[in-house]
C-alpha positions in Angstrom: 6.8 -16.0 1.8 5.8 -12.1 1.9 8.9 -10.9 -0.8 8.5 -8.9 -3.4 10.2 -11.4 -6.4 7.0 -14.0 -5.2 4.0 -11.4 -6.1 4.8 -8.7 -8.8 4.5 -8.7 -11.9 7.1 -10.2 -14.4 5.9 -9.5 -17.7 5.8 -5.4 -17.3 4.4 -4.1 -20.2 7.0 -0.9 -21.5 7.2 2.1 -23.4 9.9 3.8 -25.0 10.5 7.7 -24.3 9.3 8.8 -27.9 6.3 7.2 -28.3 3.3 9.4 -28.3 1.1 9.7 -25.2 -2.3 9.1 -26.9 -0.5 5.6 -28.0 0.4 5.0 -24.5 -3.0 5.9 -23.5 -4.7 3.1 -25.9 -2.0 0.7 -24.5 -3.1 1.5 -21.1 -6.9 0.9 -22.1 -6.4 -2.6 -23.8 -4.0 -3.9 -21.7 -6.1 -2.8 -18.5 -3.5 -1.2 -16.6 -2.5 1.7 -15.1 1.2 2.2 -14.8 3.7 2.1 -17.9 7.7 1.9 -17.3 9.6 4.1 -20.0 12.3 1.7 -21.2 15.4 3.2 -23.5 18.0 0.9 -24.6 17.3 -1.7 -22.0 17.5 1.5 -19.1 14.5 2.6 -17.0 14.4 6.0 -17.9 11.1 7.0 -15.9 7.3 5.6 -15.0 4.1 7.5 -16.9 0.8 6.5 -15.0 -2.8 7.0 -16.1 -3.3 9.8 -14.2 -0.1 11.9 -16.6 -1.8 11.4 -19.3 -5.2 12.4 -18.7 -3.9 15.6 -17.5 -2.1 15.6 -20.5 -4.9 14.5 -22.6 -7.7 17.4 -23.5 -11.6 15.1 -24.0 -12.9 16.1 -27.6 -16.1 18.2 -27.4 -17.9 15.8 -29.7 -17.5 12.9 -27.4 -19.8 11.8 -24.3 -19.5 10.3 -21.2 -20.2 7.1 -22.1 -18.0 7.1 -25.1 -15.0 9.5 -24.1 -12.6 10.4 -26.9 -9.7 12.5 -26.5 -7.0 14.3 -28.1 -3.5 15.8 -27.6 -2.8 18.9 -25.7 0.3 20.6 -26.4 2.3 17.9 -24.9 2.7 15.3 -27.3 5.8 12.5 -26.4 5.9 10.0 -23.1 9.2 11.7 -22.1 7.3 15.3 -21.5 4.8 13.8 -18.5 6.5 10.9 -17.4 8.1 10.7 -13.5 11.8 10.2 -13.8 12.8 10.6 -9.9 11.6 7.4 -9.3 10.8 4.7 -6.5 11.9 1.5 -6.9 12.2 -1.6 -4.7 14.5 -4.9 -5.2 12.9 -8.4 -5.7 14.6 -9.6 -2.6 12.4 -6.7 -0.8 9.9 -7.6 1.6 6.2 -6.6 0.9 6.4 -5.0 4.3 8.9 -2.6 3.1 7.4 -2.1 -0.7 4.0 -0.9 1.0 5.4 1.3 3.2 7.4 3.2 0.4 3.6 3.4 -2.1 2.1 4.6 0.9 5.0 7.6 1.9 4.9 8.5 -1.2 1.6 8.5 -1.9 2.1 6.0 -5.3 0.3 3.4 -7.0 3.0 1.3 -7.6 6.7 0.6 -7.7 8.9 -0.7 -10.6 11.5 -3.7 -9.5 14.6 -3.5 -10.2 17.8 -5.4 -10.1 21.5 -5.0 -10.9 20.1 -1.9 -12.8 17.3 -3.8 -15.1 13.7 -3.6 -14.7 12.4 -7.3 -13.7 9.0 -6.9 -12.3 6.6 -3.9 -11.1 4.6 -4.0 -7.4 1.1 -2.4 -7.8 -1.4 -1.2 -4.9 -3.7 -4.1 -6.4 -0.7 -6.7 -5.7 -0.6 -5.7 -2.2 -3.9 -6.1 -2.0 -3.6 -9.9 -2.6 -0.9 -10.6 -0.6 -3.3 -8.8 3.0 -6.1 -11.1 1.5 -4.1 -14.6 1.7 -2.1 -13.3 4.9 -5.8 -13.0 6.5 -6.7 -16.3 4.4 -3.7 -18.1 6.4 -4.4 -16.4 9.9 -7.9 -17.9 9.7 -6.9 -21.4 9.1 -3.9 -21.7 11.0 -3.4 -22.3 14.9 -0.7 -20.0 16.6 1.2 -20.8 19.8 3.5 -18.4 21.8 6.5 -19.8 23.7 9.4 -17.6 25.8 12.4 -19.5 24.4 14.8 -18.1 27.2 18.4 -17.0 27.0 19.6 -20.2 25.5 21.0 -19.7 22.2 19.7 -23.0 20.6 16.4 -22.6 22.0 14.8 -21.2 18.8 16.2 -24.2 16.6 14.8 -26.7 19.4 11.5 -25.6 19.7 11.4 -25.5 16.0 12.6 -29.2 15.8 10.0 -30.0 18.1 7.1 -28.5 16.2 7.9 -30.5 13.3 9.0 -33.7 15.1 5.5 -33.7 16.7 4.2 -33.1 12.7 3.5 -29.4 12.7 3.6 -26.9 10.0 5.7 -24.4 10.5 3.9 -21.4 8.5 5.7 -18.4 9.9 7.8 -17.5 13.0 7.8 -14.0 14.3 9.3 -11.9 17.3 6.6 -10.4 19.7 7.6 -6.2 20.8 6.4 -7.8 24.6 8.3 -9.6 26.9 8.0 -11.8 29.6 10.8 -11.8 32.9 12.8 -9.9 30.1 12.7 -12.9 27.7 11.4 -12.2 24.4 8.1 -14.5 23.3 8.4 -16.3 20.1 5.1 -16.6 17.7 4.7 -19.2 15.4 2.2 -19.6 13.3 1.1 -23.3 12.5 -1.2 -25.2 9.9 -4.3 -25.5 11.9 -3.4 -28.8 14.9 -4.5 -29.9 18.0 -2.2 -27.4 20.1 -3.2 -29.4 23.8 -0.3 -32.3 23.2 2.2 -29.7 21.5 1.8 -27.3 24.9 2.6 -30.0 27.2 5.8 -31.3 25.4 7.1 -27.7 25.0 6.4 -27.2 29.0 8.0 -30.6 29.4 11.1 -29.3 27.9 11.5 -26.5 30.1 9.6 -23.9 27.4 6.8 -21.5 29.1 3.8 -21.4 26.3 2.6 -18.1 26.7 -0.8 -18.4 24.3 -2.3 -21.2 22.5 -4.9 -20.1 20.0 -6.3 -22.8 17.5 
């Protein structure tokens, strides 16, 4: 199920609006991560990434490359760099919906939130796992596409047949083409022999469209 509660993050690592940005920075650095929520009094107040505080941060001269060290600039506090017009998304968001929003606005990530608390954050790298098991499932699942008709029930009987003949529903999804006006159905099935589901489906008055094992 491609919602947002399923893949992001629940333990969100926080800081607090007064904290200073070079301490943000080292918690960035050991915890490996590259967006921090600001948190006051239980409130999401704003979202500092790693890319605020290296503008804010100036690299010492004495340091190299390979051992970079830095110190403050004139900015000194989380509150002064961090993003407080924020995007957020609700757990009972759809992935679909989260990765449109990171890529409109051109973000690495988005914090969760519910009834006004922060419960979760979505990253660009979160996304990323959810295409690579959705491509994961399309390769070892079978598909079969059926025009269900005008008939009100039909979606509910073809779905009872599917599993009354022992297949997996996986997913079920609307096609934007149409056949005679009818809408075609796709659903996705663990991987089956799709030659004995076709016939019964024709039997029972369904046209299958496509059958791809």
């Amino acid at each position: 199920m491609f919602i947002v509660e399923k893949w992001m993050t629940r333990d969100v690592i926080t800081v607090q609006p007064h904290e200073k940005i070079i301490d943000a920075f080292e918690l960035m650095q050991r915890q490996g991560i590259r967006h921090l929520p600001v948190i006051e009094a239980g409130e999401l107040k704003g979202l500092v990434t790693d890319r605020d505080i290296r503008l804010a941060l100036i690299p010492s001269p004495l340091s190299t490359p390979e051992d970079r060290m830095y110190h403050l600039g004139a900015l000194e506090r989380v509150d002064e760099i961090m993003t407080t017009d924020l995007i957020t998304v609700s757990p009972n968001a759809t992935i679909e919906e989260a990765a449109k929003l990171i890529a409109q606005h051109k973000i690495g990530a988005v914090p969760v939130v519910a009834q006004g608390t922060l419960v979760g954050i979505l990253t660009e790298t979160d996304i990323l796992c959810v295409f690579i098991e959705m491509l994961t499932t399309i390769q070892s699942s079978s598909r079969i596409d059926v025009v269900l008709g005008d008939k009100p029930s039909a979606l509910d009987e073809v779905y009872r047949l599917l599993q009354t003949n022992h297949a997996k529903v996986i997913s079920v999804s609307m096609s934007p083409e149409e056949t005679a006006g009818s809408p075609i159905y796709s659903f996705r099935l663990q991987r089956l022999p799709l030659e004995p589901l076709v016939h019964k489906l024709e039997k029972a008055g369904y046209q299958v469209v496509q059958a791809l094992e």
